[in-house]
C-alpha positions as CSV (number, residue, x, y, z in Angstrom):
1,X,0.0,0.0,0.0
2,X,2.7,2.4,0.9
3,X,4.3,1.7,-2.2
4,X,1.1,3.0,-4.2
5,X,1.1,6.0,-2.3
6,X,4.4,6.9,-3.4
7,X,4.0,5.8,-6.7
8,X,0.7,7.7,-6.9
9,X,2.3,10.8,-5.3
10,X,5.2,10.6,-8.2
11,X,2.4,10.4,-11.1
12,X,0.6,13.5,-9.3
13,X,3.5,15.7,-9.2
14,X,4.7,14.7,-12.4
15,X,1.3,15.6,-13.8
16,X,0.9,18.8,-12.0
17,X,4.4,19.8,-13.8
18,X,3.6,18.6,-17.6
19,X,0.0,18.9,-17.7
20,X,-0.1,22.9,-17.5
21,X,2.8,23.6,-19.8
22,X,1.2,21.3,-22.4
23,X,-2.2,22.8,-22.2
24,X,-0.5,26.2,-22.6
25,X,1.2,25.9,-26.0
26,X,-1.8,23.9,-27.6
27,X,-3.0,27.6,-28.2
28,X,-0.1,27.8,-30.3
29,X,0.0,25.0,-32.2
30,X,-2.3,26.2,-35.3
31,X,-1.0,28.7,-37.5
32,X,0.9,31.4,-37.4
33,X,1.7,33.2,-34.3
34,X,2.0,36.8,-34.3
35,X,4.3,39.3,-31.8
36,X,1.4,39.6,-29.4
37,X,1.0,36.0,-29.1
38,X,4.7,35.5,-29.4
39,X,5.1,38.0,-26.1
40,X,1.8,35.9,-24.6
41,X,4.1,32.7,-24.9
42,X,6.5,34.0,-23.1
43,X,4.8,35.4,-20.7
44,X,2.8,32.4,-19.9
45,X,6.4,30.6,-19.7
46,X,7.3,32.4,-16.6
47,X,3.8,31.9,-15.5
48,X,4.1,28.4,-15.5
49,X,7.2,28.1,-14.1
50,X,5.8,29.9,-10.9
51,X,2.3,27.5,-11.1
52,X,4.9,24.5,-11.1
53,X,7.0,26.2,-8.6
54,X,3.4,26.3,-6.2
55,X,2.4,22.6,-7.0
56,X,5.9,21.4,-5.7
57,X,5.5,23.3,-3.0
58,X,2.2,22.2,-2.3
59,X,3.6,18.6,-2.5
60,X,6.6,20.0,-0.3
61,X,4.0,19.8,2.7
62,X,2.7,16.6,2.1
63,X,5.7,15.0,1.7
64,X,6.8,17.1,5.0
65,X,3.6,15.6,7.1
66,X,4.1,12.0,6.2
67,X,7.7,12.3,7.6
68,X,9.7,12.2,4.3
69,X,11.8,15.1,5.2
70,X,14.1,13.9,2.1
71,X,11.7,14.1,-0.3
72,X,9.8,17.6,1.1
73,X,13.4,18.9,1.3
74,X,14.2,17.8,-2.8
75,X,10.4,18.9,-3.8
76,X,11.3,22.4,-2.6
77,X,14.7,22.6,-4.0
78,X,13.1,21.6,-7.3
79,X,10.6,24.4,-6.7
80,X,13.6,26.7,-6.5
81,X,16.2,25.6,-8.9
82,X,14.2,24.3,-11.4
83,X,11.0,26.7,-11.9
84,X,11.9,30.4,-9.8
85,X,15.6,30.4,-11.1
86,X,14.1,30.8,-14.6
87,X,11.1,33.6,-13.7
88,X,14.1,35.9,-11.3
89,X,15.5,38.0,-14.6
90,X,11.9,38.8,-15.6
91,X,10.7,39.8,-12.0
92,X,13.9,42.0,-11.8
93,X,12.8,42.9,-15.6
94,X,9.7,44.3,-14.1
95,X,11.2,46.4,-11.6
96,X,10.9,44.3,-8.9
97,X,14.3,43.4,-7.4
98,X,13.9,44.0,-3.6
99,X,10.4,41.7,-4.1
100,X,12.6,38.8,-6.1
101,X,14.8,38.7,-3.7
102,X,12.8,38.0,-0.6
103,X,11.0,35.6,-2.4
104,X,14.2,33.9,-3.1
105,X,15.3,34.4,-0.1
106,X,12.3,32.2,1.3
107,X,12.2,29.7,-0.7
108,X,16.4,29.2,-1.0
109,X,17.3,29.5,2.4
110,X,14.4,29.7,4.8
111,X,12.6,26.8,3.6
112,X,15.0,24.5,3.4
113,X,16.6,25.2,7.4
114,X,13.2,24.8,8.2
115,X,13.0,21.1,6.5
116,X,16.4,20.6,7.6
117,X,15.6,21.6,11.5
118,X,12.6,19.4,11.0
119,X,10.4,22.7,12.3
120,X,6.3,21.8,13.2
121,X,4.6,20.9,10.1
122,X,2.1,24.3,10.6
123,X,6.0,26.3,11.0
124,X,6.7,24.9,7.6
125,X,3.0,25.3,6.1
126,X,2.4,28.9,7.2
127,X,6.0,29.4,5.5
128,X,5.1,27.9,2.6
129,X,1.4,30.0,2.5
130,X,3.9,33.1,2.6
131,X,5.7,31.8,-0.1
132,X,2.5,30.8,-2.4
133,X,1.0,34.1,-1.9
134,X,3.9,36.4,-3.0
135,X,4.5,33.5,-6.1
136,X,0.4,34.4,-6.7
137,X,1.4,38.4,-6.9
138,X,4.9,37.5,-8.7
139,X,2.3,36.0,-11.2
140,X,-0.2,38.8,-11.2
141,X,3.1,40.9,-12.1
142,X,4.2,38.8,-14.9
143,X,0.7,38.7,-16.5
144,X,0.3,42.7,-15.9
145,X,-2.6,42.0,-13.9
146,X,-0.8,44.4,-10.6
């Protein structure tokens, strides 16, 4: 049984990673694309980078409560490394270094000490909250919508 939860748990986040950047570039697919949708597709790159960047995190937690501290602490360094790293340039694009930073900052270094120091799970969930609600206005930024 265990190993179905983890297997399960695997197919989730893998699907919570592909499935949005797949839907996103089916708009694209059929004829030509012009500048605006050109500057759309990028945008909605950085967007989805931040949407997989909350997804991980949300699995960060769940990982975190069932005691794999490994796995919560590799979820969130994926989170980092592998989605924010690529949205920093265009937040600091936007005028918003002081804002990329912290978020940064939160999810580099104070998340993972937290995982590390194996804090109380609501510690490490109302850190995480903090982080998915500034990743929720770094996207509102992104799509122009602050």
């Amino acid at each position: 049984m265990k190993k179905i939860n983890i297997n399960l748990r695997w197919t989730i986040l893998l699907a919570a990673i592909l499935v949005p950047a797949s839907f996103s570039d089916l708009r694209y697919t059929f004829g030509q694309e012009n500048e605006t949708a050109q500057g759309d597709k990028e945008s909605n790159k950085f967007v989805n980078y931040l949407e997989n960047a909350r997804n991980l995190l949300n699995q960060t937690s769940i990982e975190y409560k069932d005691g794999n501290f490994t796995g919560a602490e590799e979820l969130a360094n994926t989170a980092y490394l592998d989605n924010f790293e690529h949205v920093e340039a265009e937040l600091e694009e936007k005028g918003s270094h002081s804002f990329m930073e912290d978020l940064e900052h939160m999810m580099r270094e104070d998340l993972r000490d937290l995982i590390q120091d194996k804090a109380d799970q609501s510690e490490l969930d109302m850190h995480i909250n903090a982080i998915d609600a500034k990743l929720v206005e770094a996207i509102d930024l992104l799509k122009g919508t602050e």
